[in-house]
C-alpha positions as CSV (number, residue, x, y, z in Angstrom):
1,X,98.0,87.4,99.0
2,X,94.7,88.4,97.1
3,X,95.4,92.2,98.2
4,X,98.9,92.2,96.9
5,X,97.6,90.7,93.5
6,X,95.1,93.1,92.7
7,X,95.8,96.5,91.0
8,X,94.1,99.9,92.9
9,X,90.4,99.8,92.0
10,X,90.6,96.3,90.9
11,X,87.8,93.6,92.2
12,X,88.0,90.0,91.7
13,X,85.9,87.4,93.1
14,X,87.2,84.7,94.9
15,X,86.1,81.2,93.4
16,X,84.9,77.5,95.2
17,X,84.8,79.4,98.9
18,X,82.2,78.2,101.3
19,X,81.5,79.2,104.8
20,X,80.6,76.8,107.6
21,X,82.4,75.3,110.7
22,X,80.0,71.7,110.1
23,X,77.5,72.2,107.2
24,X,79.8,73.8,104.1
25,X,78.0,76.6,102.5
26,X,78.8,77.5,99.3
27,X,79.6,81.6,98.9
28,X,80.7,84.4,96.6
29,X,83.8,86.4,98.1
30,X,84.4,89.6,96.4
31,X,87.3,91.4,96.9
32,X,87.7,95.1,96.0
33,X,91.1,96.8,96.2
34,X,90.2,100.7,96.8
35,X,92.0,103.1,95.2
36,X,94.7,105.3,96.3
37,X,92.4,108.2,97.1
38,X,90.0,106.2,98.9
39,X,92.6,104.3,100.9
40,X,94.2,107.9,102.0
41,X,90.5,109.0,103.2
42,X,90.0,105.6,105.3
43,X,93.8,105.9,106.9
44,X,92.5,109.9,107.8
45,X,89.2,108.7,109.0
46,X,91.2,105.9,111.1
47,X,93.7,108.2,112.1
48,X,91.0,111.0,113.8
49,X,89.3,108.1,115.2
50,X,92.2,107.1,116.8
51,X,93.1,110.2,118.1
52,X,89.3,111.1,119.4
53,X,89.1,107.8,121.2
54,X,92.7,107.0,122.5
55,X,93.1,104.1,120.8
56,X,95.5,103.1,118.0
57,X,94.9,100.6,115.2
58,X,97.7,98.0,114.2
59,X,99.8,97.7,111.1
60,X,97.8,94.6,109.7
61,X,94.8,97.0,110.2
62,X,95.8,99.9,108.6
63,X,96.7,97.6,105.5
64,X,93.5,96.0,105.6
65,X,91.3,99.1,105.5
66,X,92.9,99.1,102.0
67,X,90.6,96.3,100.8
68,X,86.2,96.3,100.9
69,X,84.8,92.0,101.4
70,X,82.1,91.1,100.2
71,X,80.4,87.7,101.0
72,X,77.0,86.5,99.1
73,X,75.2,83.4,98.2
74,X,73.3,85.2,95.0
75,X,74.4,84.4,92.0
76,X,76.0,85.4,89.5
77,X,73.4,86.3,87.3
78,X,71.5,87.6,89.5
79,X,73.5,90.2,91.0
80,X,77.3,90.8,88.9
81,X,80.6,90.9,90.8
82,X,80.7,94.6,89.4
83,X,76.7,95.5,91.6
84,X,77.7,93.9,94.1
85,X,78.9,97.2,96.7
86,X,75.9,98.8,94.9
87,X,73.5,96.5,96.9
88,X,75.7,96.2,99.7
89,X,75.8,100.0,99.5
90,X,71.9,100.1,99.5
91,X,71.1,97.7,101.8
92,X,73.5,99.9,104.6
93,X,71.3,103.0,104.1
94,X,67.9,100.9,104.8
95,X,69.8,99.7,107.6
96,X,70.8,103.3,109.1
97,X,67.0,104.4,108.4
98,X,65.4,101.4,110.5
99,X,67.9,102.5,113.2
100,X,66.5,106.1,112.7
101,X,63.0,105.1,112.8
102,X,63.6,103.1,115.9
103,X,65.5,105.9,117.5
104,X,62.7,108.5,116.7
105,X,59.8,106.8,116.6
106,X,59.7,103.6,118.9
107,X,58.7,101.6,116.1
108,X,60.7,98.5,118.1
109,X,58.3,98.7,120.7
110,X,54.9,97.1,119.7
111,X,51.2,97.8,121.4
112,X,49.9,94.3,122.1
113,X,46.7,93.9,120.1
114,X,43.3,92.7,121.5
């Protein structure tokens, strides 16, 4: 498997993958193998969330938290395999602050305008 193959902290990028059940879309898969530390944060973080909500994740779980995806269509020049979590990264905190803003401040309700 791609996980198996890659070294911790290691990325690669998957080549000639497209998404699409009828129309075939070509995409960039990145695949990021975290390192030890970081996997050992995400098994505590699993584990407290399994405890705190009664549930309890499976094997094939627990060895995927090991890995980040990413899927794009930008290229390559355009955003490197190595920027790639840095947008991703980026675009999740715009994310959480739209979902603040709505929380606080409505702003998903609009005033019809005469």
């Amino acid at each position: 498997t791609v996980m198996n193959s890659l070294q911790p902290g290691q990325t690669c990028e998957i080549a000639d993958a497209y998404v699409g059940m009828i129309d075939k879309v070509p995409a960039r898969v990145i695949v990021h193998r975290l390192t030890k530390q970081q996997q050992q944060k995400r098994l505590q973080d699993q584990a407290v969330r399994e405890k705190k909500k009664g549930m309890k994740y499976s094997p094939r779980s627990k060895r995927l938290s090991g890995i980040n995806v990413y899927m794009t269509n930008t290229p390559t020049d355009i955003v490197p395999m190595g920027q790639v979590h840095d947008w991703y990264y980026l675009r999740w905190q715009i994310e959480i602050l739209f979902k603040t803003w709505k929380s606080f401040f409505q702003i998903h309700h609009c005033k019809k305008i005469k």
